[in-house]
N, C-alpha and C positions, 0 to 999 in steps of 0.2 A: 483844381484851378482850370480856369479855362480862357483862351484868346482869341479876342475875334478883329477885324479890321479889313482894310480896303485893298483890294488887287489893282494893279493899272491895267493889266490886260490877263483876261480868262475868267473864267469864274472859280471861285474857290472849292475845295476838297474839305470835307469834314474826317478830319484826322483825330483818332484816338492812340496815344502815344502808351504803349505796356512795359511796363520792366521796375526796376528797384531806383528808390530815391536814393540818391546819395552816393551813387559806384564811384569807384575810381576817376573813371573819367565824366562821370557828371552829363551821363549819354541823356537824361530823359530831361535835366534840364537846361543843357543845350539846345538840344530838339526842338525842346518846349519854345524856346525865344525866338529860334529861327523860324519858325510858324508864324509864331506872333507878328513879326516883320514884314514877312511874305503875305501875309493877310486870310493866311488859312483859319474857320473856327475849328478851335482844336483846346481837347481836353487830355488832361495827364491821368491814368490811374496807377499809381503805385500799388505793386503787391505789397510792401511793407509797408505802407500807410503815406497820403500826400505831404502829411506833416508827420515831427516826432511824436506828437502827441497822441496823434491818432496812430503812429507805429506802434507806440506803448499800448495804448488799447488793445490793437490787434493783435497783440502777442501774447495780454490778458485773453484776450477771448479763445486762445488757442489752447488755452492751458483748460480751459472751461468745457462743457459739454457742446460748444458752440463749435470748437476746432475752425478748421479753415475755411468750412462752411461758409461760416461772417463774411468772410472778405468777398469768395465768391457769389455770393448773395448780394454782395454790394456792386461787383462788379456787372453782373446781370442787370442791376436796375439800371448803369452806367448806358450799359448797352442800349437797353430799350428806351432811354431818354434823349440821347445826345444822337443813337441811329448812324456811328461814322461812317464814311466810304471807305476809309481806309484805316486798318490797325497796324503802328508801327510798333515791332516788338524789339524792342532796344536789351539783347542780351537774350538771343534764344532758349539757349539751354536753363539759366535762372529762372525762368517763368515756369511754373506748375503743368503739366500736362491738363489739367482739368481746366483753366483759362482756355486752353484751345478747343476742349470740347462742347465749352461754353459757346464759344463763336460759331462754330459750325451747327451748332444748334439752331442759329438766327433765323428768322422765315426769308429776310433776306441779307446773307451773310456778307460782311466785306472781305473788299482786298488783306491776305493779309501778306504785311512783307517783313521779315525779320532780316537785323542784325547779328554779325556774330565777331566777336572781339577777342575770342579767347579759345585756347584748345580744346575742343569737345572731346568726353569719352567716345567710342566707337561701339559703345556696348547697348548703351538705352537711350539714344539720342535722337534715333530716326523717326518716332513717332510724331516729337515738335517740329523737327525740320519740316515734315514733309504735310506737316499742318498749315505749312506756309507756301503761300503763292511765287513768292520768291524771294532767295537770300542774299544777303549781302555781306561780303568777305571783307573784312580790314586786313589780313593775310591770306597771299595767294596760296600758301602754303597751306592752306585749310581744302581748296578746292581739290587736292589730291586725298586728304582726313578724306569730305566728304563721298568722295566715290566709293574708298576703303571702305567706310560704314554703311552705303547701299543706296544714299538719298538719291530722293527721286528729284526734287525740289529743283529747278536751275538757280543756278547762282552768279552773282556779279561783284568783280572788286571794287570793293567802296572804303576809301579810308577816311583813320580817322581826321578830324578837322577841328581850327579854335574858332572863338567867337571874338572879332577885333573889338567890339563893343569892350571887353571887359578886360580881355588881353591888347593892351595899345601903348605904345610911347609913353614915357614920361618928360618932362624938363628936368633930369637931374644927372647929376655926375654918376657915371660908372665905373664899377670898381674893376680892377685889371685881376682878381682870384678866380680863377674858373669856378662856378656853383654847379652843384647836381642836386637834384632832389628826385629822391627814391628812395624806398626800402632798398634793404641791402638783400640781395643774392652774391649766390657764391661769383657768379662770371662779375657782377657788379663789383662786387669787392674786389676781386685781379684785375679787374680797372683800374680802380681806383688805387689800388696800391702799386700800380705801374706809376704815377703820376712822380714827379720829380720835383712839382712848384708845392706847396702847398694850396689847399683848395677849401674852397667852403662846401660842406656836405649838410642838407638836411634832410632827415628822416629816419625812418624808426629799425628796430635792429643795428646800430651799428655802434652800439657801446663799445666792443675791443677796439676800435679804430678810434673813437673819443678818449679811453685811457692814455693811447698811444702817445697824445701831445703832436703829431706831426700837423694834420689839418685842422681846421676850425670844425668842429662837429657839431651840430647840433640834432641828439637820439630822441625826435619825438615829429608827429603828422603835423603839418601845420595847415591854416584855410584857405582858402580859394583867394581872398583879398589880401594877405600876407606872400603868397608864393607869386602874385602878379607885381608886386613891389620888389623879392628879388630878381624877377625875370626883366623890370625896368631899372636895375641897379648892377646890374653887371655885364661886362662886354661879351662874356661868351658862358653858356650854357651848354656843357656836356650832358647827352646822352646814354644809355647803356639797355640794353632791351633786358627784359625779363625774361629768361631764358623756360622759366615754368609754361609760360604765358602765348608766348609768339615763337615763330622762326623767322620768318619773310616780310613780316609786317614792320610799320612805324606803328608808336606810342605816340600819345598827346603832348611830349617833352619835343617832338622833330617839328609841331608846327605851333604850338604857344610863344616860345620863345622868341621866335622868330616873328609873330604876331605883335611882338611887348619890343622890337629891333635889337633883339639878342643874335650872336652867330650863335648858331648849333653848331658842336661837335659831335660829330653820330657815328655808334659804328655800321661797321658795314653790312648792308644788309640787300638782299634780292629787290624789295619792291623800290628799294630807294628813288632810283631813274625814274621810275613812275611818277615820284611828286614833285621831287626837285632837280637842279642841273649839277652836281656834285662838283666841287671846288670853286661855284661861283656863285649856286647860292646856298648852300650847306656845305662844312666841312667833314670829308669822311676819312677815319683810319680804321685800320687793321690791326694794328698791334699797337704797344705802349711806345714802341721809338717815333711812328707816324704822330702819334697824338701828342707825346711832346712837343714834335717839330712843330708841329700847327699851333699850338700852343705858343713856343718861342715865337711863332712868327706874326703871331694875333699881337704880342706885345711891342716887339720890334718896329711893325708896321701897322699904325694904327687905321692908316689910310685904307691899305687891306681889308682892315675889319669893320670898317664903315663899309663899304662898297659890297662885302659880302651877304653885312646884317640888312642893309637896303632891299640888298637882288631879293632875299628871301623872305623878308616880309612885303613887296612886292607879289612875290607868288603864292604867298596867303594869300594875301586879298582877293587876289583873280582868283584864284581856282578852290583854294582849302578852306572854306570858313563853313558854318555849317548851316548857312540857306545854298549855299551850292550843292549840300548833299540832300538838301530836302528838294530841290527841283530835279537834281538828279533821278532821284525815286518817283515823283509824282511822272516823268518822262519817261520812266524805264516800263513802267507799268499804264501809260497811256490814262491816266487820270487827269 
C-alpha cells in the first residue's frame, strides 16, 4: 500500500516503512496513517506479507525451493521502484539481517532509522542495530542493553504513541469496573489479584482467574475496533507492564486509553514523567493498597475522574499521537 498527499510547509520525504503486519502494537500500521496525514509518499513493505493472503503465500514459498529469497526479491524490486529517502524499521531486531544488506547494497542508500520496543538479546543483535543510522528507544532502559551489547548506532528516546483518529471519545455511558486487557504474566496476574472490586479482564491466558468466578474474564485476543469500544465504555483502564518485554518503558495501554478519555491506572515506572504528570494526568501505584485507594477514589469522586481523564488525553493530543513521532524522526535526522 502506498500514501501520498499534500504538506503545508516542506516538502515531503519518501518513506519506506519495514517490520511485520499485525504486531502487538500495530507499529507499521500506525506509522502507516500518520504519513498518510502528514503528506509523506510512503510505502509499507511487510516481511510477513502486506495482506494475510499474500502472508499465506509467503510462507508457502518458504517451505518451497524459493525460501526467503521470494520475499527478499520482492523487496529489492520495492527498493528500486519507490527509491525512499528514508527506511523506517519498525521493530529492529524482527527484520532479517539480509533486509539490511539489501539496503546497503543501494547505489544510493537511505536513511536508515529503526525502532526498538522490546528487550533485545545481547548476543546477535549488533549487526541490525548498527545497520541503522539511528535508533530509537521506547525504553530507556534499553539505552544501558545497548552499550552492554557494543552498538555503535546512537540512539534516542522515543515512545510509544496512539492514533486519536481511531482511539477517541465516544457519547456513551461508562461503566464504574476497572477493564485491563492483556495476556496474563505472572507480575500481571499479582495485579490483578491484588484487586479487591471486581474487574473486567480481557485476554488470553487467563483461564484460572476465569474459573475462579471473582472478575468478569473474558480468555481470548480481541480487535482493534472491539478493544476501542471498551476503552470508550469504561472510566478507568488499568495498566500493568509486561515484565518479559520492558523495564522503564510505557505500553500502548498508558496512551490509547487515555486517547478514547479513559483514566489510566499505571504502574510505576522510570520513564513515566517523561509523558505524563503523574496524579494529574495518569494515575500511578505501587502496590495493590495504592491501586485500590485510587480506585475507591475514581468511584467516590467522579469529578476526579473527569478532570484527570481530560488532563490526559489532552496530553495525547499535544505530544503522543503518532504524527508527532513521525516529525520527530524526520527532525532528529534532518530530512
Amino acid at each position: 500500500m502506498t500514501a501520498t498527499g499534500r504538506r503545508t510547509a516542506g516538502s515531503p520525504a519518501r518513506i519506506l516503512l519495514l517490520g511485520k503486519r499485525g504486531s502487538l502494537v500495530m507499529w507499521l500500521e500506525n506509522l502507516y496513517r500518520a504519513c498518510a496525514r502528514l503528506g509523506h509518499p510512503t510505502q509499507v513493505f511487510a516481511i510477513n506479507g502486506n495482506t494475510p493472503l499474500l502472508g499465506l503465500w509467503a510462507k508457502w514459498q518458504e517451505r518451497t525451493s524459493a525460501g526467503p529469497e521470494w520475499m527478499l526479491a520482492r523487496f529489492e524490486r520495492v527498493l528500486a521502484r519507490f527509491r525512499p529517502e528514508l527506511v523506517l524499521v519498525a521493530g529492529v531486531f524482527g527484520v532479517p539481517p539480509d533486509y539490511y544488506r539489501l539496503l546497503y547494497a543501494q547505489a544510493r542508500r537511505p536513511v536508515i532509522a529503526g525502532l526498538v520496543g522490546d528487550r533485545f538479546p545481547a548476543t546477535d543483535s549488533r549487526e541490525r542495530a548498527d545497520r541503522c543510522d539511528r535508533l530509537y528507544y521506547t525504553d530507556t532502559r534499553f539505552f544501558r542493553d545497548a552499550e552492554a551489547a557494543g552498538f555503535t548506532t546512537g540512539g534516542r528516546y522515543l515512545p510509544l504513541a496512539a492514533d486519536p483518529e481511531l482511539f477517541r471519545p465516544a457519547r456513551v455511558a461508562r461503566q464504574p469496573e476497572v477493564l485491563f486487557v492483556a495476556s496474563r504474566t505472572a507480575f500481571r496476574e499479582t495485579v490483578v489479584r491484588g484487586l479487591e472490586a471486581p474487574a473486567r479482564i480481557v485476554g488470553t491466558d487467563w483461564s484460572d482467574l476465569a474459573h475462579e468466578g471473582f472478575h468478569r474474564v473474558r480468555n481470548r485476543k480481541i480487535g482493534r475496533a472491539r478493544l476501542v469500544r471498551l476503552y470508550q465504555r469504561h472510566v478507568a483502564v488499568l495498566n500493568a507492564r509486561n515484565e518479559a518485554n520492558v523495564e522503564h518503558g510505557l505500553n500502548q495501554r498508558s496512551f490509547e486509553p487515555p486517547a478514547c478519555g479513559a483514566v489510566v491506572l499505571n504502574d510505576d515506572l522510570v520513564d513515566l514523567p517523561r509523558c505524563f504528570e503523574p496524579g494529574r494526568e495518569i494515575l500511578v501505584y505501587r502496590n495493590a493498597d495504592e491501586l485500590n485507594a485510587l480506585i475507591a477514589r475514581l468511584r467516590r469522586e467522579p469529578e476526579f475522574a473527569s478532570r484527570v481523564a481530560a488532563a490526559g488525553r489532552r496530553r495525547v493530543l499535544a505530544e503522543h499521537t503518532y504524527t508527532h513521532r513521525i516529525t520527530t524522526i524526520l527532525n532528529d535526522l534532518g530530512l
